[in-house]
C-alpha positions as CSV (number, residue, x, y, z in Angstrom):
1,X,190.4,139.7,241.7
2,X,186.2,139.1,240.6
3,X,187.3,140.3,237.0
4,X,190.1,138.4,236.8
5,X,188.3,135.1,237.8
6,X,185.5,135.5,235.4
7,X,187.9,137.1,232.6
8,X,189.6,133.7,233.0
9,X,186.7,131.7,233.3
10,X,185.3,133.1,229.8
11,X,189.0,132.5,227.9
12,X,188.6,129.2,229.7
13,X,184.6,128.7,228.3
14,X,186.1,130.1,224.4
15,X,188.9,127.3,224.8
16,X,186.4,124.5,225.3
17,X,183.9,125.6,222.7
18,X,186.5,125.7,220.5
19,X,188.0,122.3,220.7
20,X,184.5,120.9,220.9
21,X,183.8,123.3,217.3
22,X,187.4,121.9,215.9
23,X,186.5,118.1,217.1
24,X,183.5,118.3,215.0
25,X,184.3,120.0,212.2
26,X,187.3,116.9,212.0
27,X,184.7,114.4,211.9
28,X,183.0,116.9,209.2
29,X,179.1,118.0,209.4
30,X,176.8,114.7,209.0
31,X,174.9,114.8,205.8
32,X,171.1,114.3,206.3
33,X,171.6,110.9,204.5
34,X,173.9,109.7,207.2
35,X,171.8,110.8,209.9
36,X,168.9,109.0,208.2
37,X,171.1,106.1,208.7
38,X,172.0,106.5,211.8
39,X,168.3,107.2,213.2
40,X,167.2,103.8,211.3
41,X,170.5,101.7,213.3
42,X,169.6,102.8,216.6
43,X,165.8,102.6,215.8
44,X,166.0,98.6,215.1
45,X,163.1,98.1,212.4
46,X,163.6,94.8,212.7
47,X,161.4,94.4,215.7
48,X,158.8,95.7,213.5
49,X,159.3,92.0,211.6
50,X,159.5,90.3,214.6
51,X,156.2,91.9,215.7
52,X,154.4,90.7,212.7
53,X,155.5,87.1,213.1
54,X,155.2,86.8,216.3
55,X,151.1,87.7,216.2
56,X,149.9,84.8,213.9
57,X,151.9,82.4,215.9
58,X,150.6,83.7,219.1
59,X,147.4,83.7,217.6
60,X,147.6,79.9,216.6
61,X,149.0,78.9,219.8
62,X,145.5,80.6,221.7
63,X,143.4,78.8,219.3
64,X,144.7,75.6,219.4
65,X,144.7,75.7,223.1
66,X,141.0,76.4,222.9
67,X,140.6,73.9,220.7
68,X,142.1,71.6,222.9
69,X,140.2,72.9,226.1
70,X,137.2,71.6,224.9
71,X,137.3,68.4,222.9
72,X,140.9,66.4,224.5
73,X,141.4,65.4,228.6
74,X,143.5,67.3,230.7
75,X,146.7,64.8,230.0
76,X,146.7,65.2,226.9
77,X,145.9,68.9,226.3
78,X,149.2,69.2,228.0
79,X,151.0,67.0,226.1
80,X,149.4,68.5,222.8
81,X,150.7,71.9,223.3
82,X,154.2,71.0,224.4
83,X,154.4,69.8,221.0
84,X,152.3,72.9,219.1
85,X,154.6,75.0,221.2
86,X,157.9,73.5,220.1
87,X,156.6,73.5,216.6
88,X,155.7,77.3,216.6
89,X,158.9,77.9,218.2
90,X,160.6,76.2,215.5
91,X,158.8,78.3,212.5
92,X,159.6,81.5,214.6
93,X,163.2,80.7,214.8
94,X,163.3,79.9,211.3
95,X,161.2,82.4,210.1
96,X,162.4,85.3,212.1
97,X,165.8,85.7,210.3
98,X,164.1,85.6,206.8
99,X,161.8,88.5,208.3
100,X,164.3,90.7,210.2
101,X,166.6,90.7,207.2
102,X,163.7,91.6,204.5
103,X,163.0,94.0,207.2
104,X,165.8,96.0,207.0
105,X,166.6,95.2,203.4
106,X,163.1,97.3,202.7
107,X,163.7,100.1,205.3
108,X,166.1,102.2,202.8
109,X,163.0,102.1,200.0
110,X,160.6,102.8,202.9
111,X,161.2,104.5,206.4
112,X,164.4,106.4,205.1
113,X,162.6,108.6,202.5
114,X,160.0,109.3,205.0
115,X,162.5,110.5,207.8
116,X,164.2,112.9,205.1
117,X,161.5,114.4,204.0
118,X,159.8,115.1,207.5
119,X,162.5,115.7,209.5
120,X,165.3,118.7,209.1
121,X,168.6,117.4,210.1
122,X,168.6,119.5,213.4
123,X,165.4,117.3,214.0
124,X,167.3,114.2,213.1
125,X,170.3,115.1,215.6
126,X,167.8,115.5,218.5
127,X,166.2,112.1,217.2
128,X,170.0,110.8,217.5
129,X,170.7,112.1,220.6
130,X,166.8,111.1,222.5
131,X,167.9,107.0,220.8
132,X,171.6,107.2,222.2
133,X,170.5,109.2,225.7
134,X,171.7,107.0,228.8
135,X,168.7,107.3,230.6
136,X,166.5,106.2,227.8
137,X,168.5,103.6,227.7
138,X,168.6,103.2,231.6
139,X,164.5,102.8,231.3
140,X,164.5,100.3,228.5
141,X,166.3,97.8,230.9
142,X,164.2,98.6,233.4
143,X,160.9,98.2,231.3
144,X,161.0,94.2,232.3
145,X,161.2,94.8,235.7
146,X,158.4,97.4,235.7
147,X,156.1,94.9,233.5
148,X,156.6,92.0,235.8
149,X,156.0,93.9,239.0
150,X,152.8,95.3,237.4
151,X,151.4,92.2,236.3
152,X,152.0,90.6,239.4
153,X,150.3,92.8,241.4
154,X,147.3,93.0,238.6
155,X,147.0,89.9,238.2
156,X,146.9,89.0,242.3
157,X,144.4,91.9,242.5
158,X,142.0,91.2,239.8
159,X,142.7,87.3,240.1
160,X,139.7,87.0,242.0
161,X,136.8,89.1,240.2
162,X,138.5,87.8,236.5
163,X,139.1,84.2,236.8
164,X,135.5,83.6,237.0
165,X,134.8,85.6,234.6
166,X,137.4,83.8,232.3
167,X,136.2,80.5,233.2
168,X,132.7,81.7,232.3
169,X,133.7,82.5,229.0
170,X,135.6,79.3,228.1
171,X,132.6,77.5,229.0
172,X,130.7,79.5,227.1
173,X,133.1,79.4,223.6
174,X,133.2,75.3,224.6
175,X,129.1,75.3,224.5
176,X,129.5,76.9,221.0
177,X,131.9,75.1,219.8
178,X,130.6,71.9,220.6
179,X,127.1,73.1,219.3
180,X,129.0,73.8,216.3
181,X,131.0,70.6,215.7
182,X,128.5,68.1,214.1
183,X,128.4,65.0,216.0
């Protein structure tokens, strides 16, 4: 009865290989080009664009508010950056298509030949299968969730030995840049 069980469980275990072996042989073998292709689709290069535009404006926006900080009342440093916001909102949202699409427009001269020559194709298959794994994909919606409950426990814990250090150094880049700005 034992041999019969596992006899049938190994005709059973050939079976399955083989229509798994058939269903991929119909699709036929994936040339290392295609995988290329496929790594670069699931890898979205375009939020290396968005990365890139998304610095200067953020850099901008923390200037101008310590511009403002120091040389326009309260009122009107709010008012000020509601409108520097909407502006670099604006450029992003115009910009960020321009960017993203020269972005993947210069992958194929770029990133592709570098992932052929680097990576066998059984490397690119395991690349394939880590980018399209559930539970990666599982953690990357989850990343948010874990961002905002660490900074808000950071920021309630080290909100009372930073902040005075923070304020101390705005009043310290106001001193300079008042000392700075002829009168």
């Amino acid at each position: 009865m034992r041999k019969t069980i596992i006899a049938l469980s190994l005709i059973l275990a050939a079976g399955t290989a083989g229509a798994a072996g058939a269903a991929g042989s119909a699709a036929g073998p994936q040339t290392k080009n295609e995988l290329v292709q496929r790594v670069l689709q699931l890898w979205h290069v375009e939020a290396v664009g968005q990365a890139m535009l998304q610095a200067p404006v953020a850099d901008a926006l923390g200037q101008a508010r310590a511009v403002l900080q120091g040389r326009v009342p309260q009122d009107r440093q709010e008012a000020a950056m509601k409108e520097i916001s909407e502006d670099a909102r604006k450029f992003y949202e115009e910009n960020a298509p321009l960017v993203n699409g020269n972005a993947k427009a210069l992958t194929a001269s770029t990133v592709a030949p570098i992932l052929a020559e680097k990576f066998s194709e059984e490397e690119l298959r395991q690349i394939i299968a880590m980018l399209e794994s559930p539970v990666k994909k599982k953690f990357e919606s989850l990343v948010p969730q874990m961002q905002k409950a660490l900074g808000d426990k950071l920021a309630a814990d080290m909100r009372p030995t930073i902040e005075p250090k923070i304020e101390s150094l705005r009043q310290r880049i106001g001193m300079r840049l008042r000392a700075a700005v002829p009168q």
